[in-house]
C-alpha positions in Angstrom: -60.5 -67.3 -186.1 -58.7 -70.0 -187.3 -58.9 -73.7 -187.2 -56.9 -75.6 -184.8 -55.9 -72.4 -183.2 -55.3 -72.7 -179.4 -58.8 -71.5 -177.8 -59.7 -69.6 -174.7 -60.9 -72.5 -172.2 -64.5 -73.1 -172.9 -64.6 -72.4 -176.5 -65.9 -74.8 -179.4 -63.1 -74.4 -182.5 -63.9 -75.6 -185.4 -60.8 -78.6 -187.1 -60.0 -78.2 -190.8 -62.4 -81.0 -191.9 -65.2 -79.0 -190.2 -64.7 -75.8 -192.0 -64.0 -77.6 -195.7 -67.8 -78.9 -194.4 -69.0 -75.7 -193.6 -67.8 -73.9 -196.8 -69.4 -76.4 -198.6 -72.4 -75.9 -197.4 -72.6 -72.4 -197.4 -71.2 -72.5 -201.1 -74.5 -75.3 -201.8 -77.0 -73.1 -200.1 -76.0 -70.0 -201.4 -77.1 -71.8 -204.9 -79.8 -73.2 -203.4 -80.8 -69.4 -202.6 -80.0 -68.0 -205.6 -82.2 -70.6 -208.0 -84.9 -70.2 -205.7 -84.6 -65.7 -206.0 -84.6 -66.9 -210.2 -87.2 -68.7 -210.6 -85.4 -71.9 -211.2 -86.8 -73.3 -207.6 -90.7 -73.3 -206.8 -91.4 -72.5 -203.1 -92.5 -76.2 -203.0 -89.0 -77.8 -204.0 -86.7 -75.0 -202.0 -88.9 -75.2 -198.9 -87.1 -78.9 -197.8 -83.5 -77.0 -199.0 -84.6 -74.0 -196.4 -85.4 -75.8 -193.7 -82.5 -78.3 -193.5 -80.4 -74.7 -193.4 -82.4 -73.3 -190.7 -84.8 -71.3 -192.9 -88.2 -71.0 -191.8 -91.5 -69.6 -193.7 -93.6 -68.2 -190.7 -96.6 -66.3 -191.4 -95.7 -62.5 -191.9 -91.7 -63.4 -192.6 -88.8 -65.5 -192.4 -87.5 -66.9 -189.4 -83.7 -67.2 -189.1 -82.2 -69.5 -186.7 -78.6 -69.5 -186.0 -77.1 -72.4 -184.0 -74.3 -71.4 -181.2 -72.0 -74.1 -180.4 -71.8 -74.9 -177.1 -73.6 -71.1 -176.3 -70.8 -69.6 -176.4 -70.0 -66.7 -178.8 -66.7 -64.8 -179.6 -66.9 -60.6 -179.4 -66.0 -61.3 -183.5 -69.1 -63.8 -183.9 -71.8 -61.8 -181.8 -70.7 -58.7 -183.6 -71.6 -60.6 -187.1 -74.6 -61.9 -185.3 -75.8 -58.3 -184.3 -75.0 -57.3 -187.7 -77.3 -59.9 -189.4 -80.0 -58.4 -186.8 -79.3 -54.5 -187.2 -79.1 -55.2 -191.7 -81.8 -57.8 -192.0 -83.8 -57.7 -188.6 -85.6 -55.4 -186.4 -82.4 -54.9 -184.9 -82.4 -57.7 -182.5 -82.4 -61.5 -182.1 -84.0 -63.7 -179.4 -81.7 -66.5 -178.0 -83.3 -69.3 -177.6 -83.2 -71.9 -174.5 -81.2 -74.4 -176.9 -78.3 -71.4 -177.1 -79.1 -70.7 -180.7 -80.6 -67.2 -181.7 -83.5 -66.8 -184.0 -84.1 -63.7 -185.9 -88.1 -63.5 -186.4 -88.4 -60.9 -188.7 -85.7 -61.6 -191.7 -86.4 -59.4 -194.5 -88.1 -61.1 -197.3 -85.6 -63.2 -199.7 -86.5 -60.7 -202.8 -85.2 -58.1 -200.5 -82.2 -59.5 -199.1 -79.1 -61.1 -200.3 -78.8 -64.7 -200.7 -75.6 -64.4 -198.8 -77.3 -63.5 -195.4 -79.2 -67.2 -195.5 -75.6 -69.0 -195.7 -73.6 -70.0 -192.8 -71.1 -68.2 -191.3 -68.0 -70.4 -191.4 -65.4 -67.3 -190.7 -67.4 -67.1 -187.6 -67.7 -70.5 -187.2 -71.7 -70.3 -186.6 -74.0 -72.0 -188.6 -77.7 -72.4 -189.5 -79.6 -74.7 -187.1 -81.2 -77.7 -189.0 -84.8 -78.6 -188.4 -84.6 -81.7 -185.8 -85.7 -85.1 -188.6 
């Protein structure tokens, strides 16, 4: 979808200025990810960078949480959503009752590619911070 498009009533669009954000973002996580999976990050200096992007360290695995504006969700978006459960998940997602979706179960980092911890500005979802 495209920004400033003309939107079905009811759904969040992301301007220009949000998705220059977003891409930059995703492009500074995805480093962020990728030091970490070299060796160049200890768990102790990523873990801050993780959970400002929505990246939790639970006790048997990840926890992925996804933040839906307004809770709605395109066919395009909640097809890259199930995708992100079917690939790095059990399969599914639990939606949560602040109209994000978590994924409790995200394979381990070693195992999965850092590009699955990035936003998803081309679906215009992104990672829910950690409330300060």
């Amino acid at each position: 979808m495209q920004a400033d498009a003309i939107l079905p009533v009811g759904t969040y669009g992301y301007q220009q200025v949000d998705l220059a954000f977003l891409n930059d973002r995703a492009a500074q996580f995805r480093d962020q990810v990728e030091r970490r999976l070299s060796g160049d990050l200890s768990e102790d200096e990523f873990k801050p960078l993780r959970l400002m992007n929505g990246l939790y360290l639970q006790l048997h695995a990840y926890m992925l949480r996804v933040a839906i504006p307004y809770g709605v969700l395109s066919a395009a978006q909640m097809r890259r959503v199930a995708r992100i459960a079917r690939i790095y998940d059990r399969g599914y997602g639990h939606f949560t009752t602040r109209q994000n979706i978590q994924f409790n179960w995200i394979k381990a980092m070693v195992d999965t590619p850092p590009g699955v911890f990035v936003p998803a500005p081309q679906v215009q979802v992104r990672h829910q911070r950690q409330p300060a």
